[in-house]
C-alpha positions in Angstrom: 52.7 153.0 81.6 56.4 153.0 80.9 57.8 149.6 79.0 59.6 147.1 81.5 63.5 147.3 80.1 64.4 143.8 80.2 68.2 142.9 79.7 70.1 140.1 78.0 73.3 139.4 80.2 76.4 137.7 78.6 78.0 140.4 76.0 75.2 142.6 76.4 75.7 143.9 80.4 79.1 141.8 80.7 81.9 142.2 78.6 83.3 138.4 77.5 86.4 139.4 76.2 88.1 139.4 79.4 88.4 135.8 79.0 90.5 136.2 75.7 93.6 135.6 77.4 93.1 132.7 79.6 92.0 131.0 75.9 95.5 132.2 74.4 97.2 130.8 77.1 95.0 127.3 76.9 94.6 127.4 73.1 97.4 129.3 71.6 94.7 131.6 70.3 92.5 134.3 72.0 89.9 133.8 68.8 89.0 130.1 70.1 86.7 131.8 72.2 84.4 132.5 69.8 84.3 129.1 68.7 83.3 128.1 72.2 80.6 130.5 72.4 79.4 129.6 69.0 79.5 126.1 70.3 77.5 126.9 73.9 75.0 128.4 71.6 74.3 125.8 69.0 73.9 123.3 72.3 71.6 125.7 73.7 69.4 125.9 70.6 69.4 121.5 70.1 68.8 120.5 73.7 65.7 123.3 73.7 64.3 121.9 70.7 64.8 118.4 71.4 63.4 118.5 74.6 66.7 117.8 76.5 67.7 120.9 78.4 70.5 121.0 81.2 71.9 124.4 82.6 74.2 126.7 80.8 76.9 126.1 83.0 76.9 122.4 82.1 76.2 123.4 78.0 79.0 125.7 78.6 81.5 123.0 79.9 80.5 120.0 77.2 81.3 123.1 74.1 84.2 123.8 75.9 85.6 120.0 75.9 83.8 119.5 72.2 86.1 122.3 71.0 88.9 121.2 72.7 88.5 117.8 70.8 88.2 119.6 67.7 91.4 121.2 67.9 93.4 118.7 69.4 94.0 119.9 72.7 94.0 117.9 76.2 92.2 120.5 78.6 93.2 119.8 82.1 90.9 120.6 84.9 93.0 123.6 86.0 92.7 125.1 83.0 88.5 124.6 82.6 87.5 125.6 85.5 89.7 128.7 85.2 87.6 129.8 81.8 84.2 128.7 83.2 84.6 129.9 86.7 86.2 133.8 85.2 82.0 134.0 83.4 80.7 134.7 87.3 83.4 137.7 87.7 83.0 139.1 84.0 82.8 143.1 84.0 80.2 145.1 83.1 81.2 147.2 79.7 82.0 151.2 80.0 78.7 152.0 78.3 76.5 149.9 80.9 76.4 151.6 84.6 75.9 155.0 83.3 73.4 154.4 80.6 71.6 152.3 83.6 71.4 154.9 85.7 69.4 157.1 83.3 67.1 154.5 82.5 66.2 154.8 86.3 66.4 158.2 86.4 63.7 158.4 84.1 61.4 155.8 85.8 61.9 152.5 84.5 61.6 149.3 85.9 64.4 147.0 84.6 65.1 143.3 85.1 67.9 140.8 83.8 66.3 137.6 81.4 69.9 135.1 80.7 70.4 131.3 80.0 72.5 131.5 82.8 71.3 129.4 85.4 70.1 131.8 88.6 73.2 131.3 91.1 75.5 132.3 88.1 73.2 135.4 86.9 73.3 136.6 90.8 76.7 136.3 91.3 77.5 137.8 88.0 75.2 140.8 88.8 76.6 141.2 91.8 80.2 141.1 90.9 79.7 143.7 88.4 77.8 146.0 90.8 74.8 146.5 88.7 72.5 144.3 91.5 70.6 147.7 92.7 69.6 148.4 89.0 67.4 145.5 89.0 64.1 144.4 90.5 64.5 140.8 89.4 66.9 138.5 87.7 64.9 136.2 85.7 66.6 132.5 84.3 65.4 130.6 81.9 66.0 127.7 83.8 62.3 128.3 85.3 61.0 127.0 81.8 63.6 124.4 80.7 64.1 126.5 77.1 66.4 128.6 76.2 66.3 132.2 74.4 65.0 132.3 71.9 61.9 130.1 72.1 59.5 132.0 73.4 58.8 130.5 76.6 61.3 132.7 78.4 60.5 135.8 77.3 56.5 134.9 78.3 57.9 133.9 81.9 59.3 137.4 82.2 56.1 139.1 81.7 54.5 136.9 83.7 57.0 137.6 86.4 57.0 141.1 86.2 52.9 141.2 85.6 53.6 142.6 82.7 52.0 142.3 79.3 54.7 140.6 76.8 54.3 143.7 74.1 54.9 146.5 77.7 58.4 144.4 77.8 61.6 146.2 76.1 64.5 142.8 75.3 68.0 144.8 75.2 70.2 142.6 73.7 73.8 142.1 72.0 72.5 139.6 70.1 70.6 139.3 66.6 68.9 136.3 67.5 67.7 137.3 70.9 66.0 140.1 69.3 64.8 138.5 67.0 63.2 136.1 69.6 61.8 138.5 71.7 59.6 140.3 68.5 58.8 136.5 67.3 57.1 136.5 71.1 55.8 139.9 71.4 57.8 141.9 72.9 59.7 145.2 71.5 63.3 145.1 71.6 66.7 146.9 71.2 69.6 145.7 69.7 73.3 146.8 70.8 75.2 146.3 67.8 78.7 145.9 69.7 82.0 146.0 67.3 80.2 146.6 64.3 77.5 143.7 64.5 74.3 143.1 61.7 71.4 142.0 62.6 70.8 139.1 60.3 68.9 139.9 57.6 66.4 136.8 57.8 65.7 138.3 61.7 63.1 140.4 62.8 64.8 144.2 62.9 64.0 146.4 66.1 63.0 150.0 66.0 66.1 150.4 68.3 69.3 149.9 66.7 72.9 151.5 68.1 76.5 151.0 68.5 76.4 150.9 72.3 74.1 151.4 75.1 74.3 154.6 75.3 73.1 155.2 72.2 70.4 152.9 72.7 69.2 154.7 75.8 68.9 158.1 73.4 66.5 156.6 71.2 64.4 154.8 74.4 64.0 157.5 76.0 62.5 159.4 73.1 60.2 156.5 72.5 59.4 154.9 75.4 59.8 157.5 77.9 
């Protein structure tokens, strides 16, 4: 049986950078961005672990006014709404639709697994026109934990009726990865603009600069 390809969402399918501007207009500087990912992240991680978990979208708001704060910047509501509500219309990168469709091609079954909450996941799906791609778009919001305790990536198998170790994670992210092997599951990393996988992470067998590339190597192994 072919391994269930199983896809982080934010970076990975969707390219975040088209928010850059909107944050050099608000900030004065398209880099703040990444401060207010870093930001959404950290909150993701503390709320899991602390048993306190709200949705993504509300994480994403709070890192958006803690940054704000930090940098000295009075954030109207105009101006939030217009950076979180631009994550539901975010475009898929170059690499992703074709590389998709050779993945199905070749007879895999491939699902989405995001901290985004499931009305943001489906509209963001749908608005990049990947939706026929996938049988299921999973949210961690079903297990009140984020990625990458290991609850989510056990609700995906369970979802799929899947064993965890027949599940592929593709992700952008070290950490992710690194999640997914911590909880059984084989993985891919898509090491986007030059990213390392940290080197106190787990390290896939499945490494490449795009998706494309890491559809080469799957379809050699897994197909």
């Amino acid at each position: 049986m072919k391994r269930v390809m199983l896809f982080d969402v934010n970076e990975t399918l969707l390219d975040l950078s088209v928010l850059s501007p909107h944050f050099e207009r608000v900030f004065g500087d398209s880099a703040v961005m990444g401060q207010w990912f870093a930001v959404l992240l950290h909150t993701s991680v503390v709320v899991t672990v602390t048993d306190a978990y709200q949705n993504f979208g509300a994480l994403a708001g709070a890192a958006l006014d803690v940054v704000a704060g930090r940098l000295g910047v009075d954030l109207g509501e105009e101006d939030r709404g217009s950076i979180l509500g631009m994550v539901r219309v975010l475009p898929p990168h170059p690499d992703i639709a074709p590389s998709l469709e050779r993945l199905r091609e070749a007879g895999f079954r491939m699902a989405t697994l995001t901290n985004s909450a499931p009305a943001v996941v489906e509209a963001q799906i749908s608005n990049a026109g990947l939706s026929d791609f996938f049988e299921q778009q999973i949210s961690v919001d079903e297990v009140n934990a984020f990625k990458p305790s290991p609850e989510p990536y056990r609700l995906a198998a369970s979802k799929l009726g899947a064993e965890i170790g027949d599940l592929r994670l593709i992700a952008a992210h070290d950490w992710d990865v690194h999640g997914a092997l911590r909880a059984g599951c084989q993985a891919a990393f898509i090491a986007r603009g030059g990213r390392t996988i940290h080197p106190l992470y787990d390290t896939p067998d499945v490494v490449g600069p795009d998706l494309i590339s890491v559809t080469d190597q799957i379809l050699e192994l897994d197909g």
